[in-house]
Every structure is written in C-alpha cells, then in structure tokens.
Residue frames relative to the residue before (quaternion, step in Angstrom):
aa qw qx qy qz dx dy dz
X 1.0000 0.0000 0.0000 0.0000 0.00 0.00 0.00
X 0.0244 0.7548 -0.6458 -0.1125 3.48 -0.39 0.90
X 0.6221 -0.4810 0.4309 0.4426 3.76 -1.95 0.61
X 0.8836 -0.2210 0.3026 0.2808 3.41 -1.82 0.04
X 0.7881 0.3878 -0.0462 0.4757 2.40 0.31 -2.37
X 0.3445 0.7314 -0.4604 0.3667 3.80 0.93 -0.34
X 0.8538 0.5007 0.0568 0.1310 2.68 0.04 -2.28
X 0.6864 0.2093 -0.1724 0.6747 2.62 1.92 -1.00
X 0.1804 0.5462 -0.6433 0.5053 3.64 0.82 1.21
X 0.8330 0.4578 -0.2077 0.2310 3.25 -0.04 -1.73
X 0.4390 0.7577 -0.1752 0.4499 3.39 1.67 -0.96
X 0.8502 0.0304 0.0416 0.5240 3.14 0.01 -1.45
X 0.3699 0.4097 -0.6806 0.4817 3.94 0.67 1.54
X 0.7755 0.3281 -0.3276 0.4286 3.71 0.88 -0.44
X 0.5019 -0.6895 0.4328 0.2922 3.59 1.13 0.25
X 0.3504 0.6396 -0.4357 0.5275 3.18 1.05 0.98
X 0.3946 -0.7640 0.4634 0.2143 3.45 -1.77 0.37
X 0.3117 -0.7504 0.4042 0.4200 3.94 0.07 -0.28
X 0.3492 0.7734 -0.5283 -0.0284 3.40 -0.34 -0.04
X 0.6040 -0.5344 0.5417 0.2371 3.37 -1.77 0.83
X 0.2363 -0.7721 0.5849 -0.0772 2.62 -1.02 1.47
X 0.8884 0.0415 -0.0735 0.4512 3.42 1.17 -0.64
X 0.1801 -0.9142 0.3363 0.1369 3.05 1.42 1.45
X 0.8601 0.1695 -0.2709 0.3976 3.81 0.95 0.12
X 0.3008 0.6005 -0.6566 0.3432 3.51 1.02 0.74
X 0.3335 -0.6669 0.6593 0.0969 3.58 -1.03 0.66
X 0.4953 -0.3165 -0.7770 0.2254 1.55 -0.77 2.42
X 0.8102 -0.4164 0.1680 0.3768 3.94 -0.54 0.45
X 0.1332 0.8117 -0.4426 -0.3570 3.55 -0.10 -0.06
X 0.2791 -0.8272 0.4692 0.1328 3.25 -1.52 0.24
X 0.0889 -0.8147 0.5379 0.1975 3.79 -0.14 0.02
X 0.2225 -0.6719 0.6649 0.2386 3.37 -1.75 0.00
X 0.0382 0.8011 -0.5673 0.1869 2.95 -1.00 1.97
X 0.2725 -0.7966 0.4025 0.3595 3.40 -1.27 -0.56
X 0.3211 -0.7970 0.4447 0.2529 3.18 0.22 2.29
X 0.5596 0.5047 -0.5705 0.3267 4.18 -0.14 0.01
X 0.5921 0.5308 -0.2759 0.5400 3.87 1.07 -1.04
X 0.8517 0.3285 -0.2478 0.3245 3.24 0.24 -1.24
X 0.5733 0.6115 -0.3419 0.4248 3.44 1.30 -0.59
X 0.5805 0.5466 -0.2920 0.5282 3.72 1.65 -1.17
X 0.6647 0.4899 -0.3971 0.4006 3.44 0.78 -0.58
X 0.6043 0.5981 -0.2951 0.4358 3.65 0.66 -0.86
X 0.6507 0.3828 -0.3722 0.5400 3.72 0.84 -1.06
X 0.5704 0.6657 -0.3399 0.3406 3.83 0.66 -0.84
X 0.7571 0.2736 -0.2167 0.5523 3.27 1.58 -1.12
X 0.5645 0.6262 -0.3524 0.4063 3.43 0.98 -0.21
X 0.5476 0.4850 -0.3522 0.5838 3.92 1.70 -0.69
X 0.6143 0.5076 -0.4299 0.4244 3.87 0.65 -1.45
X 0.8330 0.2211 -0.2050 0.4638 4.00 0.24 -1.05
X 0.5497 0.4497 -0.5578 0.4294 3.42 0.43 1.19
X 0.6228 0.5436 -0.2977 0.4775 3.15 1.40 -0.50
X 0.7521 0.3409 -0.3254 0.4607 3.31 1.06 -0.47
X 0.4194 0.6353 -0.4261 0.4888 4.07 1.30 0.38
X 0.2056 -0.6979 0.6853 -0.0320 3.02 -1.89 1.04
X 0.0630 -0.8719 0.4648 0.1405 2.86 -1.10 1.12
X 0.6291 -0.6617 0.2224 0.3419 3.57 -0.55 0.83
X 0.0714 0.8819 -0.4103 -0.2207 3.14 0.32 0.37
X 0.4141 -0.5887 0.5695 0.3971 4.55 -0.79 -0.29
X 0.0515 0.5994 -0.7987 -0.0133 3.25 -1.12 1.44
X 0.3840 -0.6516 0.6413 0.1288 2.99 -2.30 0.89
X 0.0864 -0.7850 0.5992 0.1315 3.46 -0.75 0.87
X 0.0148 0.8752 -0.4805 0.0543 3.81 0.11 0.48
X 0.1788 -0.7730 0.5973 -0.1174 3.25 -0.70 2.00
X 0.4865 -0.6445 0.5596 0.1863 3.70 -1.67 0.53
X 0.5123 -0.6707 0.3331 0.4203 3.84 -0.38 0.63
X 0.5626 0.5219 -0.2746 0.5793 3.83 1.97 -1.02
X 0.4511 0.6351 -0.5644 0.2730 4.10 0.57 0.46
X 0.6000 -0.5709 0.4952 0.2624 3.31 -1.39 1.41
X 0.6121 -0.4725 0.5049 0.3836 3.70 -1.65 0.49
X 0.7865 0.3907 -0.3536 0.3221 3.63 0.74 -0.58
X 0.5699 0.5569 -0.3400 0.4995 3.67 1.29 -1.07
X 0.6846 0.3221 -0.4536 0.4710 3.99 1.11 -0.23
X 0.6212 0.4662 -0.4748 0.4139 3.64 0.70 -0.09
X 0.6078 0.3937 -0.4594 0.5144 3.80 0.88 -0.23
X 0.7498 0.3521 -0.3609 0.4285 3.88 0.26 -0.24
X 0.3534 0.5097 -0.4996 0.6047 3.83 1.56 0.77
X 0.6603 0.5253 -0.3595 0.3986 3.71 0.34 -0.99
X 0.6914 0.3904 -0.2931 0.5326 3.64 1.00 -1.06
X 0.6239 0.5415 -0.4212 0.3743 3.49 0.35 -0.52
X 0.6788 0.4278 -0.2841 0.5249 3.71 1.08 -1.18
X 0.5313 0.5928 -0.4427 0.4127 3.79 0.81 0.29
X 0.8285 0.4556 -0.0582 0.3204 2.94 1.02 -1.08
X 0.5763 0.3984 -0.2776 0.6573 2.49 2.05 -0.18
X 0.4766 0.4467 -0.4974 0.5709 3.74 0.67 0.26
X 0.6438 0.4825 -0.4433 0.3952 3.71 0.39 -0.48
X 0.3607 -0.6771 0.4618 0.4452 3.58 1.30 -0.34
X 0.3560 0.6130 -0.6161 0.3435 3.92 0.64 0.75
X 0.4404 -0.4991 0.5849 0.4635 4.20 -1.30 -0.23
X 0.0016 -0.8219 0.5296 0.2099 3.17 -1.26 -0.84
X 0.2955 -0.8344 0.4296 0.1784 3.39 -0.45 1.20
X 0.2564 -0.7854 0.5384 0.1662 3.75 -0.08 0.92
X 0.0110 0.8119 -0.5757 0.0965 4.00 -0.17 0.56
X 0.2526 0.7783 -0.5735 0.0397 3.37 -1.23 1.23
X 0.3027 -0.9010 0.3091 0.0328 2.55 -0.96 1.99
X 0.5877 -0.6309 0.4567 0.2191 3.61 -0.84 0.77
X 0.3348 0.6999 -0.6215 -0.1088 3.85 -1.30 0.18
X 0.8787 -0.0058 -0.1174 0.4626 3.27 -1.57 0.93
X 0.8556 0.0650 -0.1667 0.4857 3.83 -0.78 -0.24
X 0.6155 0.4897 -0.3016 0.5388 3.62 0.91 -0.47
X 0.4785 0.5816 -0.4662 0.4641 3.45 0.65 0.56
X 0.6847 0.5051 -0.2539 0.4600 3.40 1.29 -0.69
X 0.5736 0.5766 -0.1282 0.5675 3.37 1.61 0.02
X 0.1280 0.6906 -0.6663 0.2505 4.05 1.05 0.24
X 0.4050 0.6826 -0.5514 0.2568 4.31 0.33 -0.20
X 0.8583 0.3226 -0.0713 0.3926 2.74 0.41 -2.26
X 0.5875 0.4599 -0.4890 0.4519 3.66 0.95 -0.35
X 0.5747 0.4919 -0.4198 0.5016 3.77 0.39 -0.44
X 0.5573 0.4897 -0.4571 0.4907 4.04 0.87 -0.45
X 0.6685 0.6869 -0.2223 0.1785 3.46 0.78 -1.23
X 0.6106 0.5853 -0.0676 0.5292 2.36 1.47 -1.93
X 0.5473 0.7259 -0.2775 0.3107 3.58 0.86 -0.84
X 0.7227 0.5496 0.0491 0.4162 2.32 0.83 -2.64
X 0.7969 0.2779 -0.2751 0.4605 3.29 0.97 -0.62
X 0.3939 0.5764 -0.5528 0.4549 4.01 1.50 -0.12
X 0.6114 0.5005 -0.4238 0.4428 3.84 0.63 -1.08
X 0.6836 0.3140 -0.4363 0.4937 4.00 -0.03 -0.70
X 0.7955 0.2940 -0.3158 0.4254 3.70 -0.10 -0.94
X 0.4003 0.6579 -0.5882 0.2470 4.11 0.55 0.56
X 0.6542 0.4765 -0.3773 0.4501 3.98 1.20 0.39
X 0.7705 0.3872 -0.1927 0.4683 3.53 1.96 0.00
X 0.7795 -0.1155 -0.0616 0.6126 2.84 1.58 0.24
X 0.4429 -0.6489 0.4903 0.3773 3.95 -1.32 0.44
X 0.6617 -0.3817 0.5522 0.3341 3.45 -2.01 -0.47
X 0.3411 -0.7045 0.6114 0.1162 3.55 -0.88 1.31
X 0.7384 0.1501 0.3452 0.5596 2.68 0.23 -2.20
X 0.3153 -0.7072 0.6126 0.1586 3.81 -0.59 1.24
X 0.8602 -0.2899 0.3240 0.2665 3.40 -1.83 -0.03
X 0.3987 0.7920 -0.4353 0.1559 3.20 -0.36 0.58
X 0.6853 -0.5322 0.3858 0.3135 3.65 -1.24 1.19
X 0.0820 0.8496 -0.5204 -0.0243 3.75 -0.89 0.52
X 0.6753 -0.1252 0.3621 0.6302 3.53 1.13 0.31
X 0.6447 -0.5083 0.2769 0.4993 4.11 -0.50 -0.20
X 0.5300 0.5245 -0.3809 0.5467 3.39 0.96 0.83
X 0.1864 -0.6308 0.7327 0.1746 3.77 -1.57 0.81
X 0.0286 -0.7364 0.6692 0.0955 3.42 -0.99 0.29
X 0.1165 -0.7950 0.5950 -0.0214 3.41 -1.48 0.76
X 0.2142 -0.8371 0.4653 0.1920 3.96 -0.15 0.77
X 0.2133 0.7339 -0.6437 -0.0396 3.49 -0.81 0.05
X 0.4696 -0.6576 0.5799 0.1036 3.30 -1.73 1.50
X 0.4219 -0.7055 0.4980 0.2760 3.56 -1.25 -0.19
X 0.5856 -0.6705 0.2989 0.3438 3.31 -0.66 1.32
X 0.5884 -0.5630 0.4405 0.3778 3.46 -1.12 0.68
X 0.3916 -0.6109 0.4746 0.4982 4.03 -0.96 0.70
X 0.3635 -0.6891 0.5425 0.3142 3.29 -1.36 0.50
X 0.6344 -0.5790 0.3675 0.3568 3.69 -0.75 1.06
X 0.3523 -0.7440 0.5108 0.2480 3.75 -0.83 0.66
X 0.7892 -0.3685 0.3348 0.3596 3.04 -1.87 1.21
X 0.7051 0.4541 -0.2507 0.4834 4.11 0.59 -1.44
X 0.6363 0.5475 -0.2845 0.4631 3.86 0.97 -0.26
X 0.7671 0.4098 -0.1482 0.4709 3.00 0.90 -0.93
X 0.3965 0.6468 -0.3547 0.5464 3.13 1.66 -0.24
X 0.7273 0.4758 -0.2324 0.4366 3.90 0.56 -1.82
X 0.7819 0.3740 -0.3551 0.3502 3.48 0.88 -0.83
X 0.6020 0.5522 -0.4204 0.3948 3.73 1.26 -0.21
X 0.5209 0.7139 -0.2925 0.3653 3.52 1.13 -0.47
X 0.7904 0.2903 -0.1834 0.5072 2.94 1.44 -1.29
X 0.4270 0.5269 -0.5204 0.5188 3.73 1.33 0.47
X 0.6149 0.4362 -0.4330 0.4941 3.65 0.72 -0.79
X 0.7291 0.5530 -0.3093 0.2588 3.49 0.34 -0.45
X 0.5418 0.3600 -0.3637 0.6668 3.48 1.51 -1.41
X 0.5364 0.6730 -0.4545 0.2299 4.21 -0.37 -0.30
C-alpha cells in the first residue's frame, strides 16, 4: 500500500494519471494510466458492439379472410424473411361486416400459415380475437449452433475426461 501523495508523485514522473479503480475494496485500488487513451478505447469498444447488435424489431403481415391460396403463400414467403432476419412477426387478419360471423376461417388462416412458417420460426402468442382483427405472434427460431462448434465443445469434454 503506498500513501496518496506517493502515487501521484509517481504518476506524473511517468506522465501518467492515477485513478481509482476500486473505490471500495478496502484498502482502495488505484492504477497509473492514461484516462484520455483509455477512455477512447472504451468508446471504440462500445461503437464495435453496437455495431455488431440486433435489434428485434415487430413486423405485421396482415391478410383478409377472402385471400387466394397463392397471395397467402406469397405473404408466408414474407413472413419467413422476416423471421430469418431474426425480426418477430405479428400475422393479423382482419375481418369486415359479415365475415365477422366467421372468426373459423381466419383462425384456419392463421394456422395454415404457423404450418408454412414452422421451419422459420415458433408460436409466441396463439390466435386470438382483438376487436375485428385475429392476431397471432410468431418468434424466430433460435440459431442452431454449427457443426464446427459443436465439434469445439466435445473436444473439450473429451479433454476435461
């Protein structure tokens, strides 16, 4: 443990700064750096791992209960983009006037399309009534660890063994 005044003697013959680093381990700790460098470094890493984050965002795909087999297989296609893109998506189909009496077929819909997108992503949130709208979440499947990963982690069980 050297005194204070030591420290920052010692500091600034080497052109360095002191700073506390652990202001409550008992007794303090301190170091002798250079907080301009070190502070630039930190933003440097703090830009690299924002740059390398996603953020999740909710897309809405939203079908009619009268939609052809094909205009719902092209709006399955967008949904499975978006969920490969690692985004959710909220699939939503909305209802007017007489087709309210009918909540059947949009629940068919909804189905019909959890069944195409069950290789791009799971069920959050099942079917359900909202006002003249069904809505239905689905997340994106967790990545599945690569063949070369799984390799590294058996190696090292073979290894602690």
């Amino acid at each position: 443990m050297i005194p204070t005044r030591d420290a920052l003697e010692m500091a600034r013959q080497r052109g360095l700064d002191l700073v506390e680093v652990a202001p409550n381990a008992m007794p303090p700790v301190c170091r002798l750096m250079d907080y301009g460098k070190f502070r630039y470094e930190q933003s440097r890493k703090e830009r690299e791992s924002r740059k390398n984050q996603h953020v999740v965002e909710l897309k809405e795909v939203r079908i009619r209960p009268k939609i052809d087999d094909h205009d719902l297989e092209t709006k399955g296609r967008q949904a499975a983009k978006f969920l490969d893109g690692g985004d959710k998506v909220k699939l939503t189909v909305l209802f007017r006037g007489r087709e309210m009496a009918h909540p059947d077929i949009g629940r068919g819909l909804l189905d019909q399309l959890a069944e195409q997108l069950r290789p791009h992503g799971n069920i959050e949130q099942p079917p359900r009534m909202e006002g003249r709208a069904m809505t239905m979440h689905l997340g994106p499947l967790k990545p599945k660890q690569s063949q070369h990963e799984k390799e590294g982690t058996q190696t090292r069980d073979e290894a602690e063994a």
